[in-house]
DSSP file (Angstrom, degrees, kcal/mol; ACC not computed):
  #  RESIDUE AA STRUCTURE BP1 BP2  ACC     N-H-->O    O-->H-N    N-H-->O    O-->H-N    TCO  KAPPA ALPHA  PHI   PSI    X-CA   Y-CA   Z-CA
    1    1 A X              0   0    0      0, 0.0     2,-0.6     0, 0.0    96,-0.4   0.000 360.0 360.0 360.0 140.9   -0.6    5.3  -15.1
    2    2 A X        -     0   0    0     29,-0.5    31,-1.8    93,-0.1     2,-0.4  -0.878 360.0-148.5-141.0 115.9   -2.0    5.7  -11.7
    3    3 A X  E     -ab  33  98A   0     94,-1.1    96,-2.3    -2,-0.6     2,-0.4  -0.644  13.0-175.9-100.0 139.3   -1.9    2.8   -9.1
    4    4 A X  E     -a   34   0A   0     29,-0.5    31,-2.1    -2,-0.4     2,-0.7  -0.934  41.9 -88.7-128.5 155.0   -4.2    2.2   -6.6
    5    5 A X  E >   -a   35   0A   0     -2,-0.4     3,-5.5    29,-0.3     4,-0.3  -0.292  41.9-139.2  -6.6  64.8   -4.3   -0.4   -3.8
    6    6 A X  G >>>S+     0   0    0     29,-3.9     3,-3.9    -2,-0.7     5,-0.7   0.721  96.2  67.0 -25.2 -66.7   -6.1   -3.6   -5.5
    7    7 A X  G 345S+     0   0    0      1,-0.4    13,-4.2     2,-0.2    -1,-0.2   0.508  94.1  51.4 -49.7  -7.1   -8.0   -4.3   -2.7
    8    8 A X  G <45S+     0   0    0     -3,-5.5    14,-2.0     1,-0.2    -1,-0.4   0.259 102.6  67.2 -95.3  20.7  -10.3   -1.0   -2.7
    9    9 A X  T <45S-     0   0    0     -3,-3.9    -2,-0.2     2,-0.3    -1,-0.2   0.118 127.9-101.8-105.9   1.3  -11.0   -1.9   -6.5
   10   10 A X  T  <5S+     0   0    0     -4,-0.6    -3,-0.2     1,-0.4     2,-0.2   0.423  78.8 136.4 111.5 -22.0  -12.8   -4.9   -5.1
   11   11 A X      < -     0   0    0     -5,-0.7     2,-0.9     1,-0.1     9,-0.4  -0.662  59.1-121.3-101.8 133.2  -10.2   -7.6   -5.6
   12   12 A X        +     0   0    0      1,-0.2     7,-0.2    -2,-0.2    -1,-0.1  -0.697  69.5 122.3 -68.2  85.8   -9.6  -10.1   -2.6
   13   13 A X        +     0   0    0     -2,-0.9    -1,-0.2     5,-0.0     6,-0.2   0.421  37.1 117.8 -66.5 -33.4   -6.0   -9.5   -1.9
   14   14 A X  S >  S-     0   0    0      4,-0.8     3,-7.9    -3,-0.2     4,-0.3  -0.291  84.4-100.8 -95.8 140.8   -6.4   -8.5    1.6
   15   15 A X  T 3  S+     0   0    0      1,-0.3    32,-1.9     2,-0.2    31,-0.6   0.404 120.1  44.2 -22.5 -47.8   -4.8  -10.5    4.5
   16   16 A X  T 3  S-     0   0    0     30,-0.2    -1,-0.3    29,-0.1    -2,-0.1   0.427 120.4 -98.5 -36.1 -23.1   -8.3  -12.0    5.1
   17   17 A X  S <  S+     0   0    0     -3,-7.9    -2,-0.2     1,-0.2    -3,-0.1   0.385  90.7 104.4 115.6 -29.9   -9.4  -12.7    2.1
   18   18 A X        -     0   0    0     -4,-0.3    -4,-0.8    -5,-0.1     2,-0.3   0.318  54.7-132.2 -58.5-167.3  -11.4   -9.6    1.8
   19   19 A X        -     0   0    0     -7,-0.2     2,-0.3    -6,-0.2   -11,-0.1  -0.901  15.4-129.3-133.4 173.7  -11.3   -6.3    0.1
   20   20 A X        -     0   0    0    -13,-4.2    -9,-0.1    -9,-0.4   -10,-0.0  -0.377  32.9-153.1-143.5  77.4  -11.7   -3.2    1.0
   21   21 A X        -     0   0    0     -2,-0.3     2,-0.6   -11,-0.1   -13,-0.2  -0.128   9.6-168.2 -48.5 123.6  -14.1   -1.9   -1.4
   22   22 A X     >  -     0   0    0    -14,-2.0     4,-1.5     1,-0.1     3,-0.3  -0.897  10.1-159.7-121.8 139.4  -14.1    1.4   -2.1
   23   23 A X  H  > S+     0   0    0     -2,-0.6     4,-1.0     1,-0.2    -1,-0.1   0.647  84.2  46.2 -72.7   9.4  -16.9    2.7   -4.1
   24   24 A X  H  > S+     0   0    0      1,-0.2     4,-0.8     2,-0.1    -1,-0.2   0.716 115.7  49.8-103.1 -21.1  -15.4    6.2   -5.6
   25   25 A X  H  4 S+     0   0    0     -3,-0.3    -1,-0.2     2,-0.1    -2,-0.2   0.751 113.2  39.0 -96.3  -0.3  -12.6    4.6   -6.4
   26   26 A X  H >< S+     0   0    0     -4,-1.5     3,-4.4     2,-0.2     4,-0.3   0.915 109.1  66.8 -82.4 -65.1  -14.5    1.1   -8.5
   27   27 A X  H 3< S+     0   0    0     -4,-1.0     3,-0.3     1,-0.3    -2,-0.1   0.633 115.9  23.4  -9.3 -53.8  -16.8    4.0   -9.7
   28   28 A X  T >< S+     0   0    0     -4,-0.8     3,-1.6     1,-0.1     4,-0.4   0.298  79.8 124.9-100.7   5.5  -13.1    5.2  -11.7
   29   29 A X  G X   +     0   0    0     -3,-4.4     3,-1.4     1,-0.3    -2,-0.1   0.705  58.7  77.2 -50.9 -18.8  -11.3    2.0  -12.0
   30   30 A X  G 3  S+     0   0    0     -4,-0.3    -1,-0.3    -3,-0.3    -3,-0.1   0.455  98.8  46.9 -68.2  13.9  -11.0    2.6  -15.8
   31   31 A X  G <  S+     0   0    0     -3,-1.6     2,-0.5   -29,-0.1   -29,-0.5   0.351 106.8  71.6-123.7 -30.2   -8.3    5.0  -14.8
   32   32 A X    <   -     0   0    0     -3,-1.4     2,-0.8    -4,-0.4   -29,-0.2  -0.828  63.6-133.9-129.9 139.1   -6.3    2.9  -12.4
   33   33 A X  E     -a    3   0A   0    -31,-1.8   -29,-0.5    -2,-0.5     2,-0.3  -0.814  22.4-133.1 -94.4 107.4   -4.1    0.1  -12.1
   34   34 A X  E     +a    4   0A   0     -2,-0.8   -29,-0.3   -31,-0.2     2,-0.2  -0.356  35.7 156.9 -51.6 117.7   -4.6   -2.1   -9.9
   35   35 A X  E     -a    5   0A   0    -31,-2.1   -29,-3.9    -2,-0.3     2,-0.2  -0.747  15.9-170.5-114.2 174.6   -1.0   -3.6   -7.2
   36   36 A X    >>  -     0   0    0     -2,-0.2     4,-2.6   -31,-0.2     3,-2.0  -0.788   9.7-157.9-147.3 118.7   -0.8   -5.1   -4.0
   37   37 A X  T 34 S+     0   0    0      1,-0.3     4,-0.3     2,-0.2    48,-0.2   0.660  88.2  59.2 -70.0 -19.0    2.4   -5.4   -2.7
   38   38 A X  T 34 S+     0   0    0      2,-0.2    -1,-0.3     1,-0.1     5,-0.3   0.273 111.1  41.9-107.9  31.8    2.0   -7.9   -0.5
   39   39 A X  T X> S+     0   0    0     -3,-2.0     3,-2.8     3,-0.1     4,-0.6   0.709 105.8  61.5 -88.5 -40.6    0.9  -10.2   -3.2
   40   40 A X  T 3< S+     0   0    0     -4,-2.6    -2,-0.2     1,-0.4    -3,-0.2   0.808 105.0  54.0 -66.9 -38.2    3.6   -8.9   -5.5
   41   41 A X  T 34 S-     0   0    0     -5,-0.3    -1,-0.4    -4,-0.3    41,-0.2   0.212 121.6-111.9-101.7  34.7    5.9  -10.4   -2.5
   42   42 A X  T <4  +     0   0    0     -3,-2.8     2,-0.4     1,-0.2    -2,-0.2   0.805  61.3 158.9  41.3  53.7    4.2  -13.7   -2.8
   43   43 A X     <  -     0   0    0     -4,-0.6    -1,-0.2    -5,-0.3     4,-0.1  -0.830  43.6-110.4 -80.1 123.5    2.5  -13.5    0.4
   44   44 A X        -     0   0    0     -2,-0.4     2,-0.5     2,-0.1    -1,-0.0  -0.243  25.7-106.2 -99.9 179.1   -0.4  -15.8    0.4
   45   45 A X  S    S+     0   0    0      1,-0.3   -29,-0.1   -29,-0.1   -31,-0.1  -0.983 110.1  28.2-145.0 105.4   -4.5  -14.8    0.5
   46   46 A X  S    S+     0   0    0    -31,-0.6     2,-0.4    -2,-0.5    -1,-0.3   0.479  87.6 146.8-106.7 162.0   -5.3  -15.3    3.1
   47   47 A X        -     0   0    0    -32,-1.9    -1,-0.1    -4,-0.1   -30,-0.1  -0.901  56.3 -78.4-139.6 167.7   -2.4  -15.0    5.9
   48   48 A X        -     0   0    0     -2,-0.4     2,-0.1     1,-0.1   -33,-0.1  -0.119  61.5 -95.9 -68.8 146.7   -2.1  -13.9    9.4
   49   49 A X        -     0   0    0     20,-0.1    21,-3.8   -33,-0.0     2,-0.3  -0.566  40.5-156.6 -74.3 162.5   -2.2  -10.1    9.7
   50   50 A X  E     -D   69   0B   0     19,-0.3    55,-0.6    -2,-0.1     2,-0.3  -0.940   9.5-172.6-146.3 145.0    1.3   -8.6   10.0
   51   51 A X  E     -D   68   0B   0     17,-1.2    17,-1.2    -2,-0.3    63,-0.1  -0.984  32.0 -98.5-140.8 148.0    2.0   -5.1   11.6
   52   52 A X  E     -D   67   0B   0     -2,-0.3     2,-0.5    15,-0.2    15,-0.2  -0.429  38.8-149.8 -73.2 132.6    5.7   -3.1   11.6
   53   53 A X  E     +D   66   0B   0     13,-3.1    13,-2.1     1,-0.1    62,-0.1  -0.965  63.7   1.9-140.0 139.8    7.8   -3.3   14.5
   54   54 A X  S    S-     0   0    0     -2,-0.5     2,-0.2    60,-0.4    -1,-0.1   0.659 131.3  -2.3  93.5  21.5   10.3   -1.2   16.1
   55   55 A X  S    S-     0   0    0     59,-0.2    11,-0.1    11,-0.1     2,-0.1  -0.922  84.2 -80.9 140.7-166.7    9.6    1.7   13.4
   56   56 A X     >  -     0   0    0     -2,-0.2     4,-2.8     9,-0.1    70,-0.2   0.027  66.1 -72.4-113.7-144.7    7.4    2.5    9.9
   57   57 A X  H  > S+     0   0    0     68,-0.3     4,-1.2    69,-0.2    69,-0.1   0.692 131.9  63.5 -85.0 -27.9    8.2    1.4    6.5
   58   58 A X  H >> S+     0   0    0      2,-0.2     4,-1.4     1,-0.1     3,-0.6   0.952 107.9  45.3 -85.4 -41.7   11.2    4.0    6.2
   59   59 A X  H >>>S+     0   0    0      1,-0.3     4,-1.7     2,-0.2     5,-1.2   0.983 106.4  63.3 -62.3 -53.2   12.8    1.9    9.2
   60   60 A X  H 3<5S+     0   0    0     -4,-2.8    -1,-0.3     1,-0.3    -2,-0.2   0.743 107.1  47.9 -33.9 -33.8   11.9   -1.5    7.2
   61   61 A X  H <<5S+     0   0    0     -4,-1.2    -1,-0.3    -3,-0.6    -2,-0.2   0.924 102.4  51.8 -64.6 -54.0   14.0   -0.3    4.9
   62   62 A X  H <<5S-     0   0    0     -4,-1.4    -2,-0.2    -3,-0.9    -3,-0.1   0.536 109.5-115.4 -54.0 -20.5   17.0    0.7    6.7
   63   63 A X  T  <5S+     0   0    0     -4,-1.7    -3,-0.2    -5,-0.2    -4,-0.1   0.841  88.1 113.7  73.3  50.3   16.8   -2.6    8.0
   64   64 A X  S   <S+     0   0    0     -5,-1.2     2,-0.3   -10,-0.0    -4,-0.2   0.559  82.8  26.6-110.4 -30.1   16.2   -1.1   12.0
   65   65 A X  S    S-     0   0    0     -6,-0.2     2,-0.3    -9,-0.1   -11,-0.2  -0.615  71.0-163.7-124.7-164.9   12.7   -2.5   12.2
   66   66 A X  E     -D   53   0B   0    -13,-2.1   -13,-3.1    -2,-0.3     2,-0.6  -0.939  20.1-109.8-162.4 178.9   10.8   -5.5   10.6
   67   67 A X  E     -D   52   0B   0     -2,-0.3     8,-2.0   -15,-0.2     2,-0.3  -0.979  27.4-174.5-140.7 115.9    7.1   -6.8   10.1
   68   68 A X  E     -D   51   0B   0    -17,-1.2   -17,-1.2    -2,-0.6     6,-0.2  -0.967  15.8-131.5 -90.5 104.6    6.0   -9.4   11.6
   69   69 A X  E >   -D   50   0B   0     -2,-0.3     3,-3.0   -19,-0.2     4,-0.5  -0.106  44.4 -92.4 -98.0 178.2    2.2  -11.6   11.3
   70   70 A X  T 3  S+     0   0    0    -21,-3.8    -1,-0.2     1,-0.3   -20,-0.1   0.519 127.2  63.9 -42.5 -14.7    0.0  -12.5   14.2
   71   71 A X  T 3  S-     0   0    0    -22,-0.1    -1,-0.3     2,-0.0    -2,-0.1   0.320 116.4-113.4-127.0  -7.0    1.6  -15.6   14.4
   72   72 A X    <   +     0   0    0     -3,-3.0     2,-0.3     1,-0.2    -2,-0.2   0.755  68.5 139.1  44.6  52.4    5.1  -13.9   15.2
   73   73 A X        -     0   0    0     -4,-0.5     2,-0.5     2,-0.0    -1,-0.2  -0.472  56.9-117.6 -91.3 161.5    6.9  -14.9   11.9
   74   74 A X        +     0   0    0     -2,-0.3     3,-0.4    -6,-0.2    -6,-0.3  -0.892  41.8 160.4-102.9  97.4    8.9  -12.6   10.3
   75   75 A X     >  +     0   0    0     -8,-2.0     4,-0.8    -2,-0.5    -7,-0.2  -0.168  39.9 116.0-130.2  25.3    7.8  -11.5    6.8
   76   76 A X  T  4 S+     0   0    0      2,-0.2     4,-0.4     3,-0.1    -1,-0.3   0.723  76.2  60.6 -83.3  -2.1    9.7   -8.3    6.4
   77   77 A X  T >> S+     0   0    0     -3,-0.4     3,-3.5     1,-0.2     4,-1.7   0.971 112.1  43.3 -46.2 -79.0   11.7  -10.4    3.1
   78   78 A X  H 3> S+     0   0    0      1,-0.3     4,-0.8     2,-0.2    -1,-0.2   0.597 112.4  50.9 -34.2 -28.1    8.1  -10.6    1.6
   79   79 A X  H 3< S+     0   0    0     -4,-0.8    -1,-0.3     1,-0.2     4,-0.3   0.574 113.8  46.1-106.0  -4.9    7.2   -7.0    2.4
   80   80 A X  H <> S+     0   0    0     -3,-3.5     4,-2.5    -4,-0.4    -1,-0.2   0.740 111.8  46.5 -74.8 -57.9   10.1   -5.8    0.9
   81   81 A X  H  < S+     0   0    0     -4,-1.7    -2,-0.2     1,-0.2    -3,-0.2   0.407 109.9  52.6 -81.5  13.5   10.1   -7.7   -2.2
   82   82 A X  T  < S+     0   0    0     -4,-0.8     3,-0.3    -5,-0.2    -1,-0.2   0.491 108.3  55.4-104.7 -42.3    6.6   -7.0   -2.8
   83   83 A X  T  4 S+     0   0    0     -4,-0.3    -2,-0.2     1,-0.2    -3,-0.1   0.848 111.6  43.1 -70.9 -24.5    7.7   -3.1   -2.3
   84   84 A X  S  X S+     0   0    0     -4,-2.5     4,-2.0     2,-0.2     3,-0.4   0.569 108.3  57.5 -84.9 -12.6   10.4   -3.3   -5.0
   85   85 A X  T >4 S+     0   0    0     -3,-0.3     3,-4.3     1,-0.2     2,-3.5   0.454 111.3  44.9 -77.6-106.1    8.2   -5.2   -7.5
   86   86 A X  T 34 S+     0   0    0      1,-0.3    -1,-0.2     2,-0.2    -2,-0.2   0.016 109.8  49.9  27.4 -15.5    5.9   -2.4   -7.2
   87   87 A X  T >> S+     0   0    0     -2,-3.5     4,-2.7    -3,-0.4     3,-1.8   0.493 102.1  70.4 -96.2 -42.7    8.6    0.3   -7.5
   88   88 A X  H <X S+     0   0    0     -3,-4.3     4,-2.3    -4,-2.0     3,-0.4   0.992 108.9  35.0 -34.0 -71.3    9.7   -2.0  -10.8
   89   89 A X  H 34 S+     0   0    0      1,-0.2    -1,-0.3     2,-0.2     4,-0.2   0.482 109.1  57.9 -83.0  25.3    6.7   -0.7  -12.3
   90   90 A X  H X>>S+     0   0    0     -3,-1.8     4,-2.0    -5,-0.2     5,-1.6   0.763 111.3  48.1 -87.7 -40.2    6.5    2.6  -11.0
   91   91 A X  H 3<5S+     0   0    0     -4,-2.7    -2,-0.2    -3,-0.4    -3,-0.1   0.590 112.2  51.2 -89.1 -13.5   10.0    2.9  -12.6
   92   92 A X  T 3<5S+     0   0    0     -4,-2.3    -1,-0.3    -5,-0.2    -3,-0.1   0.542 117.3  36.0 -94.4  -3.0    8.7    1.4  -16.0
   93   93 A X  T <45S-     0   0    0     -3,-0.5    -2,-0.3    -5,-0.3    -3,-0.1   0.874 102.6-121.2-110.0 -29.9    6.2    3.2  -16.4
   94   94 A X  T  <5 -     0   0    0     -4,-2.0     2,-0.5     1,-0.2    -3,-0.2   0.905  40.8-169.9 -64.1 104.7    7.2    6.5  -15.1
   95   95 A X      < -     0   0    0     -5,-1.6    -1,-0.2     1,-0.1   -93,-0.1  -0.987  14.9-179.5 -96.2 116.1    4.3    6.3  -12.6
   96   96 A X        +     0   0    0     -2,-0.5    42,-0.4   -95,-0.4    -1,-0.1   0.952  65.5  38.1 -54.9 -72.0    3.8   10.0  -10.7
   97   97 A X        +     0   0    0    -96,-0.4   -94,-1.1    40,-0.2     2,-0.3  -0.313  53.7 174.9-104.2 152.2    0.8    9.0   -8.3
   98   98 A X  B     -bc   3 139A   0     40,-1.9    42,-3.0   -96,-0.1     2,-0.8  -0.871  17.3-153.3-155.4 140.9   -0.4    6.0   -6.3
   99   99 A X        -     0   0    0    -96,-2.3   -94,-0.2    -2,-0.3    42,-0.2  -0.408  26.3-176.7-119.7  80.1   -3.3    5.9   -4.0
  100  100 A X        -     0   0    0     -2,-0.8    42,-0.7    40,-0.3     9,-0.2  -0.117  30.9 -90.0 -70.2 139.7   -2.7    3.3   -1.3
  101  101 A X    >   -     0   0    0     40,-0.2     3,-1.0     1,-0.1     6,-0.4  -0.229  46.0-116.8 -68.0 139.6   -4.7    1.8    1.7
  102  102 A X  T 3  S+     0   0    0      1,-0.2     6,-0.2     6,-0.1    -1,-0.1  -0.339  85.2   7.7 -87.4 137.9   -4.3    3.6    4.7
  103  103 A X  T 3  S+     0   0    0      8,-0.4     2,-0.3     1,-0.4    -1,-0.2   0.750  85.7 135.9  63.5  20.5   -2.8    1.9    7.7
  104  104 A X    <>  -     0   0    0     -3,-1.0     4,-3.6     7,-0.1    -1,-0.4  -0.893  63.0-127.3 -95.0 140.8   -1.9   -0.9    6.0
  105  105 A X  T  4 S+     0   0    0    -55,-0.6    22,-1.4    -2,-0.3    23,-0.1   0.610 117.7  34.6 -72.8   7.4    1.7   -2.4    6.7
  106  106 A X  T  4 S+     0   0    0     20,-0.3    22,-2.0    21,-0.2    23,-1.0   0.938 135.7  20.1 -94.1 -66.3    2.3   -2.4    3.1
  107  107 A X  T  4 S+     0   0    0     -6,-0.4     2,-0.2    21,-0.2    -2,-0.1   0.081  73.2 125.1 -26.4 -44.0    0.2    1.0    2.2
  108  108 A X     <  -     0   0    0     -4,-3.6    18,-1.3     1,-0.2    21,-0.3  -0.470  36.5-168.0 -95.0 153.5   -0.4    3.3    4.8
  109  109 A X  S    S-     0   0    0     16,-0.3    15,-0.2    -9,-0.2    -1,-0.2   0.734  80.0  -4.0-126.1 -45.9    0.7    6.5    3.9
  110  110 A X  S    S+     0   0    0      1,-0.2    14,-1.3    13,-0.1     2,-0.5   0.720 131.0  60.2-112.6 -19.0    0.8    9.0    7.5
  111  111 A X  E     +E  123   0C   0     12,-0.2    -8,-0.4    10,-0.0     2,-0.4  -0.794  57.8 154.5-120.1 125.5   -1.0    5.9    9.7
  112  112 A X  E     -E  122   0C   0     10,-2.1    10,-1.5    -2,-0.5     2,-0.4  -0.742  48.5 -94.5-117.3 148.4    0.5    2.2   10.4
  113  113 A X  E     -E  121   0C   0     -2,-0.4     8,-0.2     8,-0.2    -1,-0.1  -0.340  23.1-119.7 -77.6 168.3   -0.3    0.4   13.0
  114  114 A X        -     0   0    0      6,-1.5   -60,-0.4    -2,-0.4   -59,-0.2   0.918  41.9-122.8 -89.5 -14.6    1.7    0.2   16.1
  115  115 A X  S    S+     0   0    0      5,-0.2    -1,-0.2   -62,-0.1   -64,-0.2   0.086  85.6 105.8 101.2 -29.2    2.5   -3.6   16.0
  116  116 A X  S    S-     0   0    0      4,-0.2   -63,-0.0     1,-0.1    -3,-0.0   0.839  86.4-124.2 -71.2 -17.6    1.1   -4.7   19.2
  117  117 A X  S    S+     0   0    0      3,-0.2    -1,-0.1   -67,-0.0    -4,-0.0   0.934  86.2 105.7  73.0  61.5   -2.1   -6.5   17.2
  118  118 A X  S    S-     0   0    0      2,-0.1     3,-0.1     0, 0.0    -2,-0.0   0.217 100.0 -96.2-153.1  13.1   -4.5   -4.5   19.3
  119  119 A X  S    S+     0   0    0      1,-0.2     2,-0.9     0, 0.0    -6,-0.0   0.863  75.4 145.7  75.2  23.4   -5.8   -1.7   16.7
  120  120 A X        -     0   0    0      2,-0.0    -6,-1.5     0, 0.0     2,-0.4  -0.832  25.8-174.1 -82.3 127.9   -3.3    0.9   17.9
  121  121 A X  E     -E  113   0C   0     -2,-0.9    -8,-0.2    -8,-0.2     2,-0.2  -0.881  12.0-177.2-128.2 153.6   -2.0    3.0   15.5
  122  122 A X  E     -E  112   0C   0    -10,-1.5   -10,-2.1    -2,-0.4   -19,-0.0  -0.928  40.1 -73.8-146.9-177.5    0.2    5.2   15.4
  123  123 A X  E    S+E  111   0C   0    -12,-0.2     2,-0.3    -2,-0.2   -12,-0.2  -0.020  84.1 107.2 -73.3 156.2    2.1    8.4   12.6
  124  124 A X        -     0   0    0    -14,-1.3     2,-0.2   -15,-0.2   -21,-0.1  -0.872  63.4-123.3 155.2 162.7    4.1    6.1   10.3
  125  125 A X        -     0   0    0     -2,-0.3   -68,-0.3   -20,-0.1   -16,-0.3  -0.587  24.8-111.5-117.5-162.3    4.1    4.7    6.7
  126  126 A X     >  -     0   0    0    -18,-1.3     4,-1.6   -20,-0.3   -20,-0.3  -0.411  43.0 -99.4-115.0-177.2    4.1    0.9    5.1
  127  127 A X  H  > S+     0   0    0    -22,-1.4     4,-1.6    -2,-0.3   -21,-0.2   0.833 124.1  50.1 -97.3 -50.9    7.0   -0.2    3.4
  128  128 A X  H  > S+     0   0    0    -22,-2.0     4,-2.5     2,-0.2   -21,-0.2   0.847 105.4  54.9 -60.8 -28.5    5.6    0.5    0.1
  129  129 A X  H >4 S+     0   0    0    -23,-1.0     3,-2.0   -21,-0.3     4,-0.5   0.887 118.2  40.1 -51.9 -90.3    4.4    4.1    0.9
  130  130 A X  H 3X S+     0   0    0     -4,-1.6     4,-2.8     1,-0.3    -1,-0.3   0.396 112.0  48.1 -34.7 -40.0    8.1    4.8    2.0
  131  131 A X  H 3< S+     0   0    0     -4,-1.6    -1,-0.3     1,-0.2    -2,-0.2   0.925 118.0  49.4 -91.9 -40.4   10.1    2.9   -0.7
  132  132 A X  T X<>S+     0   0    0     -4,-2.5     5,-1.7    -3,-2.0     3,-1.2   0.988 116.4  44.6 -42.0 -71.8    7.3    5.0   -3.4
  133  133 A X  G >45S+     0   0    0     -4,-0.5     3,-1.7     1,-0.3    -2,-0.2   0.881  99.2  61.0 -18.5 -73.3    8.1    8.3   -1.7
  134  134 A X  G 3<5S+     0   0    0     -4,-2.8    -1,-0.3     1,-0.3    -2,-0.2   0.539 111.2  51.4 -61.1  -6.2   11.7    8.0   -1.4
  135  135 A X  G < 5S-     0   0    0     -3,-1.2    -1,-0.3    -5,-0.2    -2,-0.1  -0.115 121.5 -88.6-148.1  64.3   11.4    8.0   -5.3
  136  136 A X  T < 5S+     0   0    0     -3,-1.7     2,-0.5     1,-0.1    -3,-0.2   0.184  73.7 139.2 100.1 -27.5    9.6   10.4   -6.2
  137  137 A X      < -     0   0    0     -5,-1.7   -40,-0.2     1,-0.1    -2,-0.2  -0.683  48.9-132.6-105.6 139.7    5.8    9.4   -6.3
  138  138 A X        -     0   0    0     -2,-0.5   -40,-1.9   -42,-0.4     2,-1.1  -0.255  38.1-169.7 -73.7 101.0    2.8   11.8   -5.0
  139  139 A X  B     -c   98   0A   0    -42,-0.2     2,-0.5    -2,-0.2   -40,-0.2  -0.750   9.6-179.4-119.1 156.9    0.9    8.9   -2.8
  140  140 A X        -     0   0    0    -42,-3.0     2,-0.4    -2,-1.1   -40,-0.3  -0.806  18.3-136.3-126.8 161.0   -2.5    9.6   -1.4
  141  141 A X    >   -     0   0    0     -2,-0.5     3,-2.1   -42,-0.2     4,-0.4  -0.857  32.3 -98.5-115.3 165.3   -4.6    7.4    0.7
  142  142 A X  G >  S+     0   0    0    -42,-0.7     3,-2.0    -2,-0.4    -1,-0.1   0.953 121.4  63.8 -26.9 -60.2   -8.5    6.6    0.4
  143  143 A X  G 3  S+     0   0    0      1,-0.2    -1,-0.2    -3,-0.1   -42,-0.0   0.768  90.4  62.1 -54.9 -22.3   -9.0    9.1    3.0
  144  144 A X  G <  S+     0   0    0     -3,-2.1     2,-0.3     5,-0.0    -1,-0.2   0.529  93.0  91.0-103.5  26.0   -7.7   11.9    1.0
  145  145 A X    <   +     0   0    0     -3,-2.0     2,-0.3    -4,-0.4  -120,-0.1  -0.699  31.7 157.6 -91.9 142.9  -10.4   11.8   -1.7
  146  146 A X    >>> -     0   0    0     -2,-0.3     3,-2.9  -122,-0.1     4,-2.2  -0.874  59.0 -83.7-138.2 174.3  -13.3   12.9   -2.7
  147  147 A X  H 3>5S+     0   0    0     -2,-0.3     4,-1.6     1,-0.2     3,-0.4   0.782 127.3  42.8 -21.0 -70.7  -14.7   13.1   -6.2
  148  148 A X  H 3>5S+     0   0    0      1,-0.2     4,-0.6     2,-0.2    -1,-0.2   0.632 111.5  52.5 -57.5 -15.3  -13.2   16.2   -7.1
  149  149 A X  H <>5S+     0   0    0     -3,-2.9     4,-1.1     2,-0.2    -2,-0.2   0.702 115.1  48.5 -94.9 -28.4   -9.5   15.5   -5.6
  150  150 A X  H  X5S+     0   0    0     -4,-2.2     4,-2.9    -3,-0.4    -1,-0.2   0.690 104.5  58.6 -42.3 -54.5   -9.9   12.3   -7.7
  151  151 A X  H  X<S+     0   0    0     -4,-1.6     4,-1.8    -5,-0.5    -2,-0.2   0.916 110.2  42.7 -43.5 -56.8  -11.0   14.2  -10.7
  152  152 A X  H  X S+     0   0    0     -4,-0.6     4,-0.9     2,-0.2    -2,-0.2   0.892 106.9  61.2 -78.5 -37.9   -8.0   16.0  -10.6
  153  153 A X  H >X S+     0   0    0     -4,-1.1     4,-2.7     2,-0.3     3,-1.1   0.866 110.4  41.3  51.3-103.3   -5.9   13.0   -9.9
  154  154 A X  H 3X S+     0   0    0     -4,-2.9     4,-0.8     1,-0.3    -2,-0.2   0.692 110.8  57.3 -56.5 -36.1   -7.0   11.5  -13.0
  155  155 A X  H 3< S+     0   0    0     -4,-1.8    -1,-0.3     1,-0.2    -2,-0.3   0.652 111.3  42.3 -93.2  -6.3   -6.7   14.6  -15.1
  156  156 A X  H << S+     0   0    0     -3,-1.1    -2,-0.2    -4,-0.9    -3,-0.2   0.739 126.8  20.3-122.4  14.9   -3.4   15.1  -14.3
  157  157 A X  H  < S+     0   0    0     -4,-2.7     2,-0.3    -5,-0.1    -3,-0.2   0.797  90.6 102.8 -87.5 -30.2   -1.7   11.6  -14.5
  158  158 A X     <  -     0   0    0     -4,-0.8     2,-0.3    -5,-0.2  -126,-0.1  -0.431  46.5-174.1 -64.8 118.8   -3.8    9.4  -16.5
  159  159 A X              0   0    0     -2,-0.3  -157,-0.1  -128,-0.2    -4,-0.0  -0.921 360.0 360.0-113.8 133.3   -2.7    8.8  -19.6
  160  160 A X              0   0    0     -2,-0.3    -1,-0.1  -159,-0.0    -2,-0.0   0.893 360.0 360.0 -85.0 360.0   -4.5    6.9  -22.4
């Protein structure tokens, strides 16, 4: 199984309402399983954007930083229990790979945003990246595909 980041498969998950189609990865969706973690933490579509503060996803964990939406709420529960459902099935499936949306607080795998809700980013993960990492699974972002890196991807995790 290889999970990718519903919202580049097309499906409106994202804090807006959008997606964030990408086409090389709908082009292969018969390969991937779609999550979103911050549905999976029963976050609702659409909600205020929320950016990590005071650290990345590894801090979110440690319970040293938190995430927080536009609105200044606190949603690091959600962004947490959305990271563990999402580890649930990594760990029932023996899932390797996951290829998550970059800079997302959920998602972003080297780039987060800084928090301030002004498009800064800065080196960092999302909560899920980290909590994936820290057991075991190969995550990639959009950005580090192309066709072939995809290719390979699929030929060696995908199972039928």
């Amino acid at each position: 199984m290889i999970l990718v980041s519903s919202c580049l498969l097309g499906n409106k998950v994202k804090y807006s309402g959008g997606s964030n189609d990408n086409e090389l990865l709908m082009r292969y969706s018969h390969y991937l399983t779609a999550i979103c973690p911050e549905s999976a933490g029963n976050l609702p579509i659409p909600r205020p954007p929320a950016e990590l503060q005071n650290g990345d996803g590894r801090d979110v964990l440690k319970g040293t930083a938190k995430v927080v939406n536009k609105d200044g709420k606190d949603v690091t529960a959600h962004f947490i229990q959305g990271a563990k459902n999402i580890l649930d099935i990594v760990k029932k499936h023996r899932v390797q790979v996951a290829i998550l949306k970059a800079n997302s607080p959920s998602c972003g795998k080297d780039v987060i945003y800084d928090g301030s809700f002004s498009g800064n980013k800065i080196d960092g993960e999302g909560v899920t990246a980290a909590l994936l990492k820290q057991n075991g699974v190969k995550v990639y972002s959009e950005k580090d595909l192309d066709e072939n890196t995809l290719q390979r991807i699929i030929a060696m995790y995908w199972e039928a």
